[in-house]
N, C-alpha and C positions, 0 to 999 in steps of 0.2 A: 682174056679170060682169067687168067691167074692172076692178073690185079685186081680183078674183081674178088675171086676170093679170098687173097689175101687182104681187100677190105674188108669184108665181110667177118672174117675171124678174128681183126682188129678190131671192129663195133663189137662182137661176139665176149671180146675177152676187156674190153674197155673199165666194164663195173668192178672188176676183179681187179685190173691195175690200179684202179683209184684208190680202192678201197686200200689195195699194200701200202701206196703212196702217202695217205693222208690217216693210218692209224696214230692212235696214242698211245705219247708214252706211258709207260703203268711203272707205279710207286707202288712200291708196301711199306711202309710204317709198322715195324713189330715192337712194339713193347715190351722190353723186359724188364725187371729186376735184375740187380745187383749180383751178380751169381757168389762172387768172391764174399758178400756177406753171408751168406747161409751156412751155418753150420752142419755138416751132412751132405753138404753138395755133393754129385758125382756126373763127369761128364757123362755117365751112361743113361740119366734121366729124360736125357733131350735125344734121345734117339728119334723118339716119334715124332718130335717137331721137327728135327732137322729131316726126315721123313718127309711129313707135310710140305716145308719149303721148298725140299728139293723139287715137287710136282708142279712149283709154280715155274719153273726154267727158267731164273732169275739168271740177268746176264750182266751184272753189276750188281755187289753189295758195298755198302756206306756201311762207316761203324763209328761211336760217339769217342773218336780221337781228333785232336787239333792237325792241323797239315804240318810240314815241314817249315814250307813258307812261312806260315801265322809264326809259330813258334821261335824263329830264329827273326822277325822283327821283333817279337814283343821281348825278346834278349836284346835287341840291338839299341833297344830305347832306355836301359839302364835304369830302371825305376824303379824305385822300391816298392812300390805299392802291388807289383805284379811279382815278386818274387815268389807268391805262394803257390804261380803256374811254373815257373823259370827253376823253382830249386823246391818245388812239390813234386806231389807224383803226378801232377798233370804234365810235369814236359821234363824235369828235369833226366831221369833215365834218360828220356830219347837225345836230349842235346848232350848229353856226357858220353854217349857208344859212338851219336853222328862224330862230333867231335874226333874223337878217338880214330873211329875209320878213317874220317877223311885224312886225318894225319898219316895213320901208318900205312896209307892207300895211295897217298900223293896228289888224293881228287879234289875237287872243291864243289861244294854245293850244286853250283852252274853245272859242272862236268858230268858230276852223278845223276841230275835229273835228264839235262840232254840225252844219257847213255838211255836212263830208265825209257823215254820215250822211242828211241830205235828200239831199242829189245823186246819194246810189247806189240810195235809194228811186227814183228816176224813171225809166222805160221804155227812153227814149231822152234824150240827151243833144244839144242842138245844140254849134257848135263851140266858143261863148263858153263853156256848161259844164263843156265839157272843161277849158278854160282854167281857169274858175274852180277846178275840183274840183285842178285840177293844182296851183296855188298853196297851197291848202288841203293837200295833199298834204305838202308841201314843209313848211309852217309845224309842221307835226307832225312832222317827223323822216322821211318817206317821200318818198325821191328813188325808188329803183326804180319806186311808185306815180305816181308824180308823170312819170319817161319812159316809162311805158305811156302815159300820158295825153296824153303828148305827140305819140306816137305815130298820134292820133288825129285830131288836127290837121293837115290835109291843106294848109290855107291858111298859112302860115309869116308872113305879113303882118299876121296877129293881134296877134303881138309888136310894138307900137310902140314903146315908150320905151326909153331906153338899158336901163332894170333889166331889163326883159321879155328884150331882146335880149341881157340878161350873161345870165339864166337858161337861154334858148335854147341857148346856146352850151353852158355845162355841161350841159344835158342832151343835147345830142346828141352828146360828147365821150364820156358814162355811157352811153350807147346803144351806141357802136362801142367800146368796152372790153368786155375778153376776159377773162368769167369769167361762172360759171352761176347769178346776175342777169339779165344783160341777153343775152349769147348764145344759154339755156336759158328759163328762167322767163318772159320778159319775151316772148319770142318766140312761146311756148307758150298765152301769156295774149293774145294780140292775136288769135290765131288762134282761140280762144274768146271772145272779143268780152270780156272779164272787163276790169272797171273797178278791180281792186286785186288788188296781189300783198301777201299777210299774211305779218307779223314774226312768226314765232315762238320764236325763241330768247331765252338768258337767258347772255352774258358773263363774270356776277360769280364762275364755281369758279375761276379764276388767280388773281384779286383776291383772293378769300377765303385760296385756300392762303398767299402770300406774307405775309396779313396776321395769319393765325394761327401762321403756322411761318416764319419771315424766313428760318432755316440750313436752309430746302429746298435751296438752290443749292449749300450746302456738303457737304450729306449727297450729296445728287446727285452732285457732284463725286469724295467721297467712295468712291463705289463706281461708278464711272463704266464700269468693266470689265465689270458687267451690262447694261449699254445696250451697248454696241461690238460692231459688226455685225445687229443687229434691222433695218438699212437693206438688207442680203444674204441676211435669209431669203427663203427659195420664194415666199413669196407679196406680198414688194415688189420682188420681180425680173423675178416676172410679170407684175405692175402693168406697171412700167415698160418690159418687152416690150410690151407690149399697145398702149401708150401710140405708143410708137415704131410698131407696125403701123398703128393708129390714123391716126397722121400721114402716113405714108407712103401711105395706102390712101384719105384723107381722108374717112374714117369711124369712129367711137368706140363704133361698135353694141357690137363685142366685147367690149373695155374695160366698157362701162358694163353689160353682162350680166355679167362677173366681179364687177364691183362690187359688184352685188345677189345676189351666188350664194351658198347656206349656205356653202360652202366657204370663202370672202372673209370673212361674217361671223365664223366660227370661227376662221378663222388670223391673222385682223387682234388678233381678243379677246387671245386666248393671245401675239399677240405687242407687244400695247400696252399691254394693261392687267392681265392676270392677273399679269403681272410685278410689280405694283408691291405685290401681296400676297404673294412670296416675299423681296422687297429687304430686309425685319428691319434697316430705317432705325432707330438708337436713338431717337432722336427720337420715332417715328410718322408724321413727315411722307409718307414714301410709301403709307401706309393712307389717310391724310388725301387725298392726291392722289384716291385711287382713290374716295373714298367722296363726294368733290366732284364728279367726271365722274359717277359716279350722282346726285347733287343735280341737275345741269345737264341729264342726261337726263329725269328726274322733272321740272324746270320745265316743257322745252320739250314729254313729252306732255301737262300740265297746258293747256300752250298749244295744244296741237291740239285738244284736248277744246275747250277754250274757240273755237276756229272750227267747230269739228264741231257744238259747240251751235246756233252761227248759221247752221249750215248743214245742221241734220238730214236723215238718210235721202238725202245727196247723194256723189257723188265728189268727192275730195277728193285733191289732189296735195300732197305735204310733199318740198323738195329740199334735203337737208342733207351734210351730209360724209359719209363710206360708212363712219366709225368710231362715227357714232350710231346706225346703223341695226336691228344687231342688240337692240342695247338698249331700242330705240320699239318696233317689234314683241315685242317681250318683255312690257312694259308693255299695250300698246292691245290684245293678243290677249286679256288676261284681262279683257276689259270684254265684257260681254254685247252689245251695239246695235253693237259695229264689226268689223264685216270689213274685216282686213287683206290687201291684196290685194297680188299680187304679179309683177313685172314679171318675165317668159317669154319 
């Protein structure tokens, strides 16, 4: 008799397991702007959105940083042509602090990521692990990672030695800087108790064009009469409306709803990059342009798949610039296992 009902409550509860079993994973795709451009920013604008996110119970956020990894091969290949990720502000900061750490830490790249993977295994964190994972953090190229965790650290006294107290300091200077790392992402990720904000971008379509085409700049130059005024179309005047209500109102709710509106994605396309398939560059360098910002889209959904892997059947937050956005949902909607979801 009690095998029978405990069949019974197994048929009973069967559509319900399934249903747990075989959910999707869910994407968002927010689009932002540049926050560190605006003049007037203040991180207290985004209250409401980081509001709004907060209610989606994102359990993973992406943000538009290159990995560790990328970043210390594309140093390892010595080429000039990439210097302007290696020794720009796309990577240079991070390999000059990893650097640094890893020396005066005695760790090696290998050592710090293996550590970082035991320490996000564990439940709970006392505050030395924080510390620890935050160093770790650091030696692999992740400062963002590294001021969440710092974050964490309630006791500031932890910090004894002069190095601890120079790291301190840069990371609380990355903390109170205004752009959507640490005013968005970082903010958003404390309030979900998350132990790491994920790189997933990939840098190398500038590099690549300038080093397969050098007379892009002159073609560019060349027909420069097609680019003049795409900064006064309708929809970067209502950006920058927006921008200005935004400030005035000290709220970016509106703003970052235009952001993500099909509207925004269609008239950003047509007026950034469908151009560069009408421009009949002799060359080909403006095909080449266009066909590399699809490369660079194609890497960074390869990278989201690659944390959507680690993170099956979870929500999943991606905050990239609002000219990637149409193009990642283009890509992640034709995948069977992911809903792309969408900020309303």
């Amino acid at each position: 008799m009690k095998k029978l009902i405990t069949a019974i409550f197994l048929i009973y509860l069967l559509p319900f397991i399934v249903e747990a079993q075989t959910g999707k994973s869910q994407v968002l795709i927010l689009g932002t702007t540049h926050l560190e451009q605006i003049s007037g920013f203040e991180a207290s604008m985004l209250n409401n959105v980081i509001k709004k996110l907060d209610s989606f119970n994102f359990e993973a956020i992406g943000i538009e940083k290159m990995s560790g990894e990328l970043l210390n091969d594309i140093q390892s290949r010595k080429d000039s042509a990439f210097d302007g990720i290696t020794k720009g502000g796309f990577g240079a900061q991070y390999l000059n602090l990893a650097d640094t750490v890893r020396i005066t830490q005695k760790i090696t790249f290998q050592q710090a990521q293996k550590s970082i993977n035991t320490l996000l295994k564990q439940e709970s964190l006392s505050l030395e692990k924080h510390k620890e994972l935050l160093f770790n953090f650091l030696a692999v190229t992740d400062i963002p990672s590294a001021a969440l965790q710092y974050l964490y650290i309630n006791n500031k006294s932890l910090f004894t030695t002069e190095f601890e107290k120079y790291i301190a300091e840069i990371l609380e200077k990355k903390i109170s800087s205004k752009n959507e790392y640490y005013s968005l992402a970082l903010q958003l990720a404390k309030r979900k108790n998350l132990n790491q904000l994920e790189p997933i971008d990939n840098f190398q379509d500038e590099s690549l064009l300038f080093k397969y085409y050098p007379e892009f700049i002159d073609d560019y130059s060349a027909n420069s009469e097609m680019f003049t005024g795409i900064s006064q179309l309708p929809i970067f005047q209502k950006t920058s409306q927006l921008i200005q209500q935004g400030i005035e109102a000290n709220d970016f709710s509106d703003l970052y709803h235009f952001l993500n509106s099909d509207e925004y994605i269609s008239e950003d396309y047509n007026a950034q990059w469908a151009i560069w398939l009408r421009s009949n560059f002799p060359s080909g360098s403006d095909r080449a342009r266009y066909y590399l910002w699809e490369m660079r889209n194609l890497q960074i959904a390869a990278n989201i798949m690659n944390l959507v892997a680690r993170n099956p059947q979870k929500k999943i937050l991606i905050i990239i610039g609002a000219s990637h956005k149409g193009f990642l949902e283009k890509y992640l909607t034709q995948i069977e296992d992911i809903e792309v979801l969408k900020y309303e």
